[in-house]
C-alpha positions as CSV (number, residue, x, y, z in Angstrom):
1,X,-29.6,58.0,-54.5
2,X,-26.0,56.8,-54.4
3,X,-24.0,56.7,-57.5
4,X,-23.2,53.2,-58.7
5,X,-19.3,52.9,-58.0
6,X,-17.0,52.8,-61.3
7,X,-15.4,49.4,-61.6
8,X,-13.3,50.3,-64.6
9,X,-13.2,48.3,-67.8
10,X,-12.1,45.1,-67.5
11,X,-11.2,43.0,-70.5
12,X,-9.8,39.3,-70.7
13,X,-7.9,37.1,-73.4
14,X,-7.9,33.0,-73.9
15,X,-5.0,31.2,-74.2
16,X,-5.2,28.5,-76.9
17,X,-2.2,26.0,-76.8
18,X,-2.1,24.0,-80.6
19,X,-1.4,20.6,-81.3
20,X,-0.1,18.5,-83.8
21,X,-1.0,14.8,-83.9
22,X,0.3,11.7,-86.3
23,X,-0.2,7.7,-85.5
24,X,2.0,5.2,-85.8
25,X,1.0,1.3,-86.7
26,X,3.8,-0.9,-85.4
27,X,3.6,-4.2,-86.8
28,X,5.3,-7.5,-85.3
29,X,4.8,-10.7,-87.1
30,X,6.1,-14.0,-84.9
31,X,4.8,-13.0,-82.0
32,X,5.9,-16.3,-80.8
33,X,9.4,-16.3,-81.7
34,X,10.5,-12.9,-80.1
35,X,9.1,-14.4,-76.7
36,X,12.0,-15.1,-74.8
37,X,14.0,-12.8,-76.1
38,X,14.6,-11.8,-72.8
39,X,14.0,-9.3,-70.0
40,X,15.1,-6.0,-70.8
41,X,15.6,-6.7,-74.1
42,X,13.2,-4.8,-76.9
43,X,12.1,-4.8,-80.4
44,X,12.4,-0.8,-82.1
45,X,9.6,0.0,-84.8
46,X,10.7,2.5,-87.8
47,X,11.2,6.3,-86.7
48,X,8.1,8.5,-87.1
49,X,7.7,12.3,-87.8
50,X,5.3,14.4,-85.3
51,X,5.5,17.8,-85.8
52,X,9.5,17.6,-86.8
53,X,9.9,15.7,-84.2
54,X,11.2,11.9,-84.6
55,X,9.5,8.9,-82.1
56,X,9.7,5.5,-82.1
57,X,8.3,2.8,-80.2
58,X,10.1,0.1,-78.1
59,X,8.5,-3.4,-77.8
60,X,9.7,-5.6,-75.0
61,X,8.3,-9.1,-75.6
62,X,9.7,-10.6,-71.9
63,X,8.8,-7.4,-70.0
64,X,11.6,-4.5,-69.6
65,X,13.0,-5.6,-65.8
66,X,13.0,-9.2,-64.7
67,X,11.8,-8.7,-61.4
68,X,8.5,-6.5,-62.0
69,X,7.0,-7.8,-65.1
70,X,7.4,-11.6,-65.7
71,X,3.9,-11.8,-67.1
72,X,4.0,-8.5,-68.9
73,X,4.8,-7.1,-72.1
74,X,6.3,-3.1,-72.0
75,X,5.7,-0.7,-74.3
76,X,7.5,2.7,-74.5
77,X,8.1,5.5,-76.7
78,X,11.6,7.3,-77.3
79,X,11.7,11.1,-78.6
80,X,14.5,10.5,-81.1
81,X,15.6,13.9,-82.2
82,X,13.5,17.3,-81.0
83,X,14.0,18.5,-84.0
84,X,14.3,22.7,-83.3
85,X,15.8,21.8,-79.8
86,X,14.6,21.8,-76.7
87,X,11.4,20.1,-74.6
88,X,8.2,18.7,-75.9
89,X,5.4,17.9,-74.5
90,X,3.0,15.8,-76.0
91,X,-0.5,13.4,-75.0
92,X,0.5,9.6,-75.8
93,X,-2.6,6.8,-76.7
94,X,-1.1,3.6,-77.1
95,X,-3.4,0.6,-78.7
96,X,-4.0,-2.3,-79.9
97,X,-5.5,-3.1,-83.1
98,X,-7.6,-6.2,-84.0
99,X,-6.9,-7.7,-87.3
100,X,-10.3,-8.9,-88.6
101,X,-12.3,-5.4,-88.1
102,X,-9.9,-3.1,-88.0
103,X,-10.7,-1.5,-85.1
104,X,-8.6,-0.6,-82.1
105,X,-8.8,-0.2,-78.6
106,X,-6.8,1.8,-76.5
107,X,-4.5,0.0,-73.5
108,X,-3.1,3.0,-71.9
109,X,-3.6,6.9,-72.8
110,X,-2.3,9.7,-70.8
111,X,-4.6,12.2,-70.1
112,X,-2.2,14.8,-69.1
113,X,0.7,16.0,-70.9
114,X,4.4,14.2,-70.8
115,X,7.7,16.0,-71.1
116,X,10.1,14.8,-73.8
117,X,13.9,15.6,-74.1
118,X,15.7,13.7,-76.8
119,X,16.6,10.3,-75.7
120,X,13.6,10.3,-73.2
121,X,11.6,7.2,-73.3
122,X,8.5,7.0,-71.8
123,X,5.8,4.3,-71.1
124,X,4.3,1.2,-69.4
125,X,6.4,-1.7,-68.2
126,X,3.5,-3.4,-67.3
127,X,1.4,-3.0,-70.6
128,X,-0.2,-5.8,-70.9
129,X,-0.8,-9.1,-69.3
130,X,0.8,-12.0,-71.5
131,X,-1.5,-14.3,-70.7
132,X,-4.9,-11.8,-71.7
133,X,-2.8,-10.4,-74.8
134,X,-2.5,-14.1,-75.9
135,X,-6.1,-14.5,-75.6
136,X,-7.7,-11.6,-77.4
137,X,-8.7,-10.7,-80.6
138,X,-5.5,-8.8,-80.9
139,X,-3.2,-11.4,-81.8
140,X,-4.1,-13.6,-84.3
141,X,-1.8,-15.5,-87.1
142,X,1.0,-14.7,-84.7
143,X,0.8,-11.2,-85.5
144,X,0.5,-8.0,-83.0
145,X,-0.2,-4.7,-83.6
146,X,0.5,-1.9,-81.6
147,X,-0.8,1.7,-82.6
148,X,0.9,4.5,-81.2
149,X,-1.0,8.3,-81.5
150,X,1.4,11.1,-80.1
151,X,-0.5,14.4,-79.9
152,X,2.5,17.2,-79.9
153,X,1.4,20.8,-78.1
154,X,3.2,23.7,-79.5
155,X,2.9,26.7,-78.3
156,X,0.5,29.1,-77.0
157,X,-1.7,31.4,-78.8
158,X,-3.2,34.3,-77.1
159,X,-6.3,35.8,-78.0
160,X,-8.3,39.0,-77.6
161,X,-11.6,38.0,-76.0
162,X,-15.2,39.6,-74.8
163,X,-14.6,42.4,-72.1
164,X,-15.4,40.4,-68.8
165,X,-13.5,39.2,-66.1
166,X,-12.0,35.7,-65.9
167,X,-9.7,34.5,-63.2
168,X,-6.4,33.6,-63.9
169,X,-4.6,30.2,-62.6
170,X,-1.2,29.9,-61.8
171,X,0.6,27.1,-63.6
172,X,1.8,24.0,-61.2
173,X,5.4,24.3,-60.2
174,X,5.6,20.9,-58.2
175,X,9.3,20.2,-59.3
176,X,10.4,23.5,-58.8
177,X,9.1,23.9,-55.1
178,X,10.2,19.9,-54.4
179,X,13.7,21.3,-55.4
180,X,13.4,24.1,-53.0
181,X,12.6,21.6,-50.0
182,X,15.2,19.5,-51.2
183,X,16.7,22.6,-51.0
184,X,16.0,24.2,-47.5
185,X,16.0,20.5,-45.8
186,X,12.9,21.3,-44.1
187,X,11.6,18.7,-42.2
188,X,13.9,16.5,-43.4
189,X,13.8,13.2,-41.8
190,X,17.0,10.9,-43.2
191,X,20.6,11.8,-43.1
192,X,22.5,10.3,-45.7
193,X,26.3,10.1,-45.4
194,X,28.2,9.6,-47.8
195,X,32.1,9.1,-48.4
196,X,32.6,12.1,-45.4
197,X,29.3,14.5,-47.2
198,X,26.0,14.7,-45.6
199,X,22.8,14.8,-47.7
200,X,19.2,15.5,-45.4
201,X,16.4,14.1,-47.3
202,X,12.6,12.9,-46.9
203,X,11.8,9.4,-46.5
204,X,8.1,9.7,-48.1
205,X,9.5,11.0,-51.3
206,X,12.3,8.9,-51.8
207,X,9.7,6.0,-51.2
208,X,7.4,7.7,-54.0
209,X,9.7,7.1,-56.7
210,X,12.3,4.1,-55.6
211,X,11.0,0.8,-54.5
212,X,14.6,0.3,-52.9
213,X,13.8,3.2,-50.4
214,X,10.4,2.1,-50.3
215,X,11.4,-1.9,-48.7
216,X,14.2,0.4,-46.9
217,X,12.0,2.5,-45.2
218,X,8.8,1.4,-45.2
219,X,9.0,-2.3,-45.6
220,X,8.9,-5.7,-43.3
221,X,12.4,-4.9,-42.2
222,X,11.8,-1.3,-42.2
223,X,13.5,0.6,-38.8
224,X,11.1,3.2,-37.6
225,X,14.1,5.3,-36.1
226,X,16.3,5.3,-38.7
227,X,17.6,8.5,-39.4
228,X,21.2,8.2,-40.4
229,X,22.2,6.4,-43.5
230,X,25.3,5.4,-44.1
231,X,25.9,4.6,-48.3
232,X,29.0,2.8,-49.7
233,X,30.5,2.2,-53.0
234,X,28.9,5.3,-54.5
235,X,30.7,9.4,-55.1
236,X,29.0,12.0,-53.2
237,X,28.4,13.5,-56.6
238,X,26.9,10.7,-58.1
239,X,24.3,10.2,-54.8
240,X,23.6,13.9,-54.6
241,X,22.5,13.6,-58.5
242,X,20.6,11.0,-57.9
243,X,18.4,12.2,-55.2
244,X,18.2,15.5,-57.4
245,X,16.4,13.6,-59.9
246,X,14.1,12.2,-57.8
247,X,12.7,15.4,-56.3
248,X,13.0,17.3,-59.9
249,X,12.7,14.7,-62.4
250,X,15.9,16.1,-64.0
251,X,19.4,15.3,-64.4
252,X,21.7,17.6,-62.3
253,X,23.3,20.3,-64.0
254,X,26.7,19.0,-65.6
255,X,28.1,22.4,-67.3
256,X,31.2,22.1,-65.5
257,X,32.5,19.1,-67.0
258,X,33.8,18.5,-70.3
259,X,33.0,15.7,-72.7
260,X,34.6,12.6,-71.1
261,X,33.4,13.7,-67.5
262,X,29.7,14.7,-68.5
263,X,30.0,10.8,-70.0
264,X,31.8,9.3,-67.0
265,X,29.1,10.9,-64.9
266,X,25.7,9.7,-66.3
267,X,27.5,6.4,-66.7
268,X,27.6,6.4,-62.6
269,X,24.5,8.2,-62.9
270,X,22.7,5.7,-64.8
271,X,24.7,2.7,-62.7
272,X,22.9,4.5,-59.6
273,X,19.4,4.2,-61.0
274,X,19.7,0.9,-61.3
275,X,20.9,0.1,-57.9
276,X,17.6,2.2,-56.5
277,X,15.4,1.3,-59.5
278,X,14.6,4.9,-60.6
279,X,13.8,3.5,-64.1
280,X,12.9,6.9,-65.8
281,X,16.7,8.2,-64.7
282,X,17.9,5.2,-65.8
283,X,16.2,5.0,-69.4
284,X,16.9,8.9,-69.5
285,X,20.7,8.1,-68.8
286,X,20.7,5.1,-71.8
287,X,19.1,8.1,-74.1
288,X,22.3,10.1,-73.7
289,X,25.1,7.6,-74.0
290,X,23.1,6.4,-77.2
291,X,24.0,10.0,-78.7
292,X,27.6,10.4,-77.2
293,X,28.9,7.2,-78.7
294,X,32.3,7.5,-80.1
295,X,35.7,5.2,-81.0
296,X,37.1,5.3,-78.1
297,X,34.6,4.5,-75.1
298,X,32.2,2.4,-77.1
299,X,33.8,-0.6,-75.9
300,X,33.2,0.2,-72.0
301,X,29.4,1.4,-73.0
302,X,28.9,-1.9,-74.4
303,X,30.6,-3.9,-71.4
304,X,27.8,-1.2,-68.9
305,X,24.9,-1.9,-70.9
306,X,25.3,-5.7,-71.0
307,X,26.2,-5.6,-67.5
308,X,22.9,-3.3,-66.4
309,X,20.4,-5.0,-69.0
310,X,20.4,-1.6,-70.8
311,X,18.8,-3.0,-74.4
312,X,18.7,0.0,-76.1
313,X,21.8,1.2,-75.1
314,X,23.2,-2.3,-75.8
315,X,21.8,-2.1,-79.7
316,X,22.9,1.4,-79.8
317,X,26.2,0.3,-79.3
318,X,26.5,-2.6,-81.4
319,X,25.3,-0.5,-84.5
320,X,28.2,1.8,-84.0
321,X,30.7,-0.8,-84.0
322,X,29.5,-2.4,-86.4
323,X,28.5,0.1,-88.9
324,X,30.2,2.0,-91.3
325,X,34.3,1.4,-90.9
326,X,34.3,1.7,-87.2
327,X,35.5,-1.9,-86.7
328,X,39.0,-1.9,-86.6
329,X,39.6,1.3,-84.9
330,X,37.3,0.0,-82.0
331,X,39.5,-3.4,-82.2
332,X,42.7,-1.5,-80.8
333,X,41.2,0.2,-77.9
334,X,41.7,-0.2,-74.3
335,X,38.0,-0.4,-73.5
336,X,37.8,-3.5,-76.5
337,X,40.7,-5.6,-74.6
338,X,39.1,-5.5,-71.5
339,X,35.7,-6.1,-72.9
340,X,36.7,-8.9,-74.4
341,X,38.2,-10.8,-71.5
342,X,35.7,-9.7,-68.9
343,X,32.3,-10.5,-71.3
344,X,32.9,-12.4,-73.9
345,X,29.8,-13.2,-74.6
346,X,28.9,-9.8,-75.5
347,X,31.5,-10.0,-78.7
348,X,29.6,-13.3,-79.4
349,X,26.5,-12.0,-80.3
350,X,27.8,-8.6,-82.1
351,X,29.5,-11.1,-84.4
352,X,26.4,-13.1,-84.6
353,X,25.1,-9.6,-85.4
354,X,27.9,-9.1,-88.0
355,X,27.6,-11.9,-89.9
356,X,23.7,-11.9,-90.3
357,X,24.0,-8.9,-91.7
358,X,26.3,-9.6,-94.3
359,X,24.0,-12.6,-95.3
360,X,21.3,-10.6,-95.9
C-alpha cells in the first residue's frame, strides 16, 4: 500500500474591503426656468459628507456640450475635498424621485467602482432624455428631484479564515500595462509630429476615448493609410500629456514645474481636451484651476473658462472675485485689462452677479 503523499497544511484568509455610504436629495424647484440656461452651463447642489469626504452634484439643465446632448439633461458628481488626502473610490446610484409616493428609481448606477481625486467630476452627459424626463412622474409642480447615493470603500480588512485552499486573483492593471505600450510603441500605428518631436501611438485607442480621432481615423473621410500626423498650434509637451491621459487616465506628472508653470500647463492641458473632446481630462483640468485660483491670474481663468464653456470653472471664478475683498486688487491686474476688452460680456454678467447679491 503506498503512503498517501503529504500536501502540507494549507491555510487561506478573506479579504473584506468596507464601505461607507450617505444619500443626497437634490432639490430644483423651476424646472422650467433654469431651461435654457445654456449648454455647458450647471446648477451645484449643497456639499455633502461621505465618509470625510465632501461631494456635490452638478445639474446641467441644457446638457453639458452643445453638440452631444441637445435633448439631454447631465448629471455629475464632483469629489470636493478628499478629506485625509489622496484617491477614493466609491459606487455612484443616481435617481430620480417621484413626488407623490415617494419612491425612487434609479437612472444610472455604476456597478463597478469609480476613482475620485479632488476636483474629479464624474457622470452622465446624457442622463436623461428631456423630452421622457418632462413626461414622467418625476417632475411634477415644476419640481425635480435628483437623489444621489455615493457608496465610499475604504480599506481592506484581512481575515484569518478555515484552513483550505483558495486561489488568489491578481488585481487588473489595465492603465498600467496601456502606459507601458504607450511606452514601448509596440505596434504602433500613427506617427504624430509635432513642432520637430515625434510621438508613435495607436489608432484604436485614441479612437476609444476621443471622438475627434474617432471621425479622424475611422470616419467618412477617414484615410486608410495614414500614418503620419502632422499637429499644429499645440507644444509637444502639451500633446504628449494629452495622449498620456488617454492611455492612463491620468494627468502627466508635473513635479518639475513650479506654481505658475504647473497652472500654465493644465490650462493648455485642459485647452487640449477640448480640441479632442477628452471630457473627463477636461472636467479633471476645470477641478484644479478651481483650487489654484489666486489675485493675479483669476482674470485670464475667467477669460479660458468663458472662452471653453468651462461652467464650473467659470462660477468658480466669479466667486473669487467677487467674494470677500478681492475686487479691487483683481481690478489692477494685467489679466483684468485684457479681459475686459477682449470679453466684455463676461464682466457683464459677474456684475449682474454682484449686484444680485447685494440685493438679497
Amino acid at each position: 500500500m503506498v503512503a498517501p503523499q503529504d500536501q502540507g497544511a494549507k491555510t487561506s484568509s478573506r479579504c473584506t474591503p468596507g464601505t461607507a455610504r450617505a444619500t443626497h436629495a437634490f432639490e430644483i424647484v423651476g424646472y422650467s426656468l433654469h431651461k435654457g440656461l445654456g449648454s455647458g452651463k450647471c446648477i451645484c447642489s449643497a456639499t455633502f459628507s461621505v465618509d470625510g469626504h465632501e461631494w456635490r452634484i452638478l445639474y446641467y439643465p441644457d446638457g453639458y456640450t452643445k453638440e452631444d446632448n441637445e435633448e439631454y439633461v447631465s448629471v455629475f458628481v464632483q469629489l470636493i475635498g478628499d478629506g485625509e488626502g489622496g484617491e477614493v473610490r466609491a459606487l455612484l446610484d443616481l435617481r430620480l424621485v417621484e413626488e407623490a409616493s415617494g419612491l425612487s428609481m434609479s437612472v444610472v448606477s455604476k456597478g463597478s467602482p469609480i476613482t475620485f481625486k479632488a476636483g474629479t467630476i464624474r457622470g452622465y452627459p446624457k442622463f436623461k432624455k428631456r423630452s421622457e424626463l418632462e413626461a414622467s412622474p418625476y417632475l411634477r409642480d415644476d419640481r425635480l428631484v435628483i437623489e444621489c447615493e455615493i457608496t465610499v470603500i475604504k480599506e481592506a480588512r484581512v481575515m484569518q479564515t478555515s484552513p483550505v485552499f483558495q486561489a488568489m486573483v491578481p488585481l487588473s492593471d489595465l492603465s498600467g500595462n496601456l502606459a507601458e505600450l504607450l511606452e514601448a510603441q509596440d505596434e504602433a500605428d500613427v506617427i504624430f509630429k509635432v513642432k520637430g518631436e515625434t510621438f508613435p501611438a495607436h489608432k484604436i485607442i485614441l479612437a476609444m476615448r476621443s471622438p475627434v480621432f474617432k471621425a479622424q481615423f475611422y470616419g467618412p473621410m477617414k484615410d486608410k493609410r495614414m500614418r503620419n500626423v502632422t499637429v499644429e498650434d499645440i507644444q509637444p509637451a502639451v500633446f504628449k500629456g494629452l495622449v498620456h491621459f488617454i492611455y492612463t487616465d491620468s494627468l502627466p506628472s508635473m513635479d518639475d514645474l513650479d506654481d505658475g508653470e504647473y497652472d500654465e500647463m493644465v490650462k493648455h492641458l485642459l485647452v487640449a481636451a477640448d480640441r479632442y473632446a477628452v471630457e473627463s481630462m477636461k472636467m479633471l483640468c476645470e477641478g484644479i484651476l478651481c483650487k489654484n485660483l489666486d489675485v493675479e491670474s483669476v482674470a485670464t481663468t475667467l477669460g479660458l473658462a468663458d472662452q471653453y464653456h468651462c461652467s464650473m470653472l467659470k462660477d468658480a471664478c466669479v466667486e473669487f472675485i467677487i467674494s470677500s475683498d478681492r475686487m479691487k486688487d483683481v481690478l489692477v491686474t494685467e489679466g483684468y485689462v485684457h479681459l475686459k476688452k477682449s470679453r466684455p460680456a463676461v464682466l457683464v454678467d459677474m456684475f449682474e452677479k454682484l449686484t444680485l447679491l447685494h440685493n438679497i
